[in-house]
N, C-alpha and C positions, 0 to 999 in steps of 0.2 A: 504493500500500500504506500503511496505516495506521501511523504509529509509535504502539508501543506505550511505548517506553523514558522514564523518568522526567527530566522536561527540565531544565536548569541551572539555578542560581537567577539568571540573566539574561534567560532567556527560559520562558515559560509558557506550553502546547497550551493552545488554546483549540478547541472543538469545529465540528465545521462545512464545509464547503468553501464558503470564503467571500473575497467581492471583499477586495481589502488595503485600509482606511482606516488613517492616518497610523502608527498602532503596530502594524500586525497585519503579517505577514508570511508569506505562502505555505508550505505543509513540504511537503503530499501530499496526496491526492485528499479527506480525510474530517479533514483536519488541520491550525491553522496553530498561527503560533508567536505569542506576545505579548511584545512588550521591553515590561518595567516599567521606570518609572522608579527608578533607583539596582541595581536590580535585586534588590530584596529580599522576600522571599518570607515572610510571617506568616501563621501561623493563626487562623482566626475559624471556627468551629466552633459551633453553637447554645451559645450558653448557659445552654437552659432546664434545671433543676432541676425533676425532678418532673412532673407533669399535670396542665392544667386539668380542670375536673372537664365531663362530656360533658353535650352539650345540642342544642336541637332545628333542626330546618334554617334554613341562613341565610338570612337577606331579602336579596335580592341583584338589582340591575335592572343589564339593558345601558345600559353610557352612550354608549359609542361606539367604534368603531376606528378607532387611528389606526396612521398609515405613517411617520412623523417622530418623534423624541423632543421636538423644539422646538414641536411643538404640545400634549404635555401641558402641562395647569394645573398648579398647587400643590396639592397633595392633603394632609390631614394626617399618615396613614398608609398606607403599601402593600407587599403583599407580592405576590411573584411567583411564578407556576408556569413552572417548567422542565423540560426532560426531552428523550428522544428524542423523536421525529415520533410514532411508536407505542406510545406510554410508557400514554395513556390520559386526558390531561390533563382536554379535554373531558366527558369522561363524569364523570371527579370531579368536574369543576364544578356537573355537572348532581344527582347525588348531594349533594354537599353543601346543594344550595339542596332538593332535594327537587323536581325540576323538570325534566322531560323533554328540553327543546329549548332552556332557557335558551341553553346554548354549541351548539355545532355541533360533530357527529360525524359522523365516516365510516366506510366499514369500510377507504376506504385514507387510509395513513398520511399529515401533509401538509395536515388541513383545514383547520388554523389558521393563516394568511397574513398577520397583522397582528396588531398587539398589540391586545388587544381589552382593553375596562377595564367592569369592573362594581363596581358603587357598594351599601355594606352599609346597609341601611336604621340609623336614618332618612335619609330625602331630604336633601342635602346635606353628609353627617355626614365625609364627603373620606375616608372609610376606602374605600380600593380594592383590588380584587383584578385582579391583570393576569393573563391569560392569552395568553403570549408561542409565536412560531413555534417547532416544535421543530427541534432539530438532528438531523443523523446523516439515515436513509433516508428519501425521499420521491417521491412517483412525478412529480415536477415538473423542470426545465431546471436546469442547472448556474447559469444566469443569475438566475433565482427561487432556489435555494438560495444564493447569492450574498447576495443580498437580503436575506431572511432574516437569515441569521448575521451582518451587519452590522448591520441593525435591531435584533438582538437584544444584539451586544457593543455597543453605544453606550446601548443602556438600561441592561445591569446596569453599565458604567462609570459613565453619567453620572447617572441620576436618583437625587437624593438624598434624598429623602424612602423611601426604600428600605427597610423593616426585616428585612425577611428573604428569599431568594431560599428559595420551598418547593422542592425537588429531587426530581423523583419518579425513582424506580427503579424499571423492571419486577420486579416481587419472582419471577414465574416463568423471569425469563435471568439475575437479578445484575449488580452493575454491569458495562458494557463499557468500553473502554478509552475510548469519547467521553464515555461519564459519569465515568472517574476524572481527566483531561482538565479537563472541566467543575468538578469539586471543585478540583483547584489553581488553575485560574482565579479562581473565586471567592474563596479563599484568597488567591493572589494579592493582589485589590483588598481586600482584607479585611471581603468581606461575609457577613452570619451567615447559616446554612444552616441551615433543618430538613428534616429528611430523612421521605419517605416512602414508601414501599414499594408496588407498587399491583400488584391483578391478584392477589390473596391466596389467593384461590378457586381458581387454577390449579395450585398448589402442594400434591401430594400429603400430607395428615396423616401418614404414615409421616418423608415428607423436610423436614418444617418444620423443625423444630430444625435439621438439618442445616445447612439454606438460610439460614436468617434466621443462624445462625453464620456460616458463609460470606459474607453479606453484608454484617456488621455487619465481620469480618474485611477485607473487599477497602475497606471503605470508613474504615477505623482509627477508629471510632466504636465505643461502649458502646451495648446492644440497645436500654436507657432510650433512646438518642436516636432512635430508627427506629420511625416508626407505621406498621402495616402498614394495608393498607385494601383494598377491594374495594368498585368502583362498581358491580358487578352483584347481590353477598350482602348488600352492607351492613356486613361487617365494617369496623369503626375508624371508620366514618365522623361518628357522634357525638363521638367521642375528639377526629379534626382539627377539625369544624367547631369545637369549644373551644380546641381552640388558637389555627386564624383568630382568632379572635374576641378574645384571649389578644394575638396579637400587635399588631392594631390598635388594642388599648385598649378595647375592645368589652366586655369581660367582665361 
């Protein structure tokens, strides 16, 4: 069973059922626990003011996948996609670049197995975008979800060249308890988050307002910091690709 309960500031849910590397520690089947050092707990919360102004699809090539942190290069700048298995990661990639099969999609949840890295034009220019395993449901083995969520807490601990972990939210379920989990963690190490909202189109015009309150509420964020999007209508998708671009230094 899932803890849903707000963890101490000694120890920090981290999302996932995942094998224990040297700080992680076991809690329950979709949940471990993180000892920070000293055990102190700061917010880092996006700090952007305002919106880039929207612009056209990114130049974006595969560079490669990898299974190790120790085999990433130095990059100049990178930011990262996070989210549930079925959050929709992929398909925003492929929206964003304007580009069908750039990333890999399935319709089951789980098809991102490696940290894959893709490179913003121009050639060589080290602005990256990772697109990381998701956590929470997948139709794969305890031992591959293992994997995973280890691969993934050793990236957002260790790579430094880091500038912002993007968090996607299904915008038609609201966060779950692995995504507010995932915010204290990253809080925790005190890496900046922008948040985005995905699956826009699913979300009845009657019950938006409602929803994007509720969402901005579960996640103690002002609406300014949540872009909503949709890789199937297009909704917001201009708006983030300005941002990427915004955080990499690309502008």
């Amino acid at each position: 069973m899932l803890s849903t309960s707000v963890p101490s500031k000694s120890k920090m849910a981290v999302p996932g059922p995942i094998a224990t590397p040297p700080t992680l520690a076991a809690l329950s089947g979709n949940a471990l626990v993180l000892t920070t050092p000293g055990g102190a707990c700061t917010t880092a919360r996006s700090a952007r003011y305002g919106r880039p102004m929207a612009s056209g699809p990114l130049q974006l090539s595969f560079v490669r996948s990898y299974v190790d942190i120790d085999d990433l290069p130095y990059v100049n700048a990178e930011v990262a996609f996070v989210g549930r298995s079925n959050v929709g990661k992929s398909s925003l990639l492929n929206a964003l670049a304007q580009r069908k099969n750039l990333a890999k999609t399935s319709k089951t949840p789980g098809a991102t197995r490696l940290m894959n890295a893709f490179e913003l034009a121009p050639e060589n220019s080290g602005r990256w975008l990772m697109d990381l395993p998701g956590y929470g449901f997948a139709k794969v083995s305890k031992a591959e979800q293992a994997k995973w969520a280890t691969m993934l807490s050793r990236y957002i601990e260790e790579r430094e060249n880091l500038v912002s972990v993007i968090l996607l939210i299904d915008g038609a379920v609201g966060p779950t308890a692995l995504d507010l989990q995932t915010v204290e963690w990253l809080e925790s190490l005190d890496r900046p988050i922008t948040y985005v909202a995905t699956k826009a189109d699913k979300v009845k015009p009657s019950k938006s307002k409602k929803r994007r309150t509720e969402l901005t509420d579960k996640l103690g964020v002002a609406r300014s910091e949540v872009t909503w999007v949709s890789a199937d209508k297009g909704t917001g998708i201009p708006e983030l690709r300005a941002i990427v671009r915004d955080l990499l230094g690309a502008s």
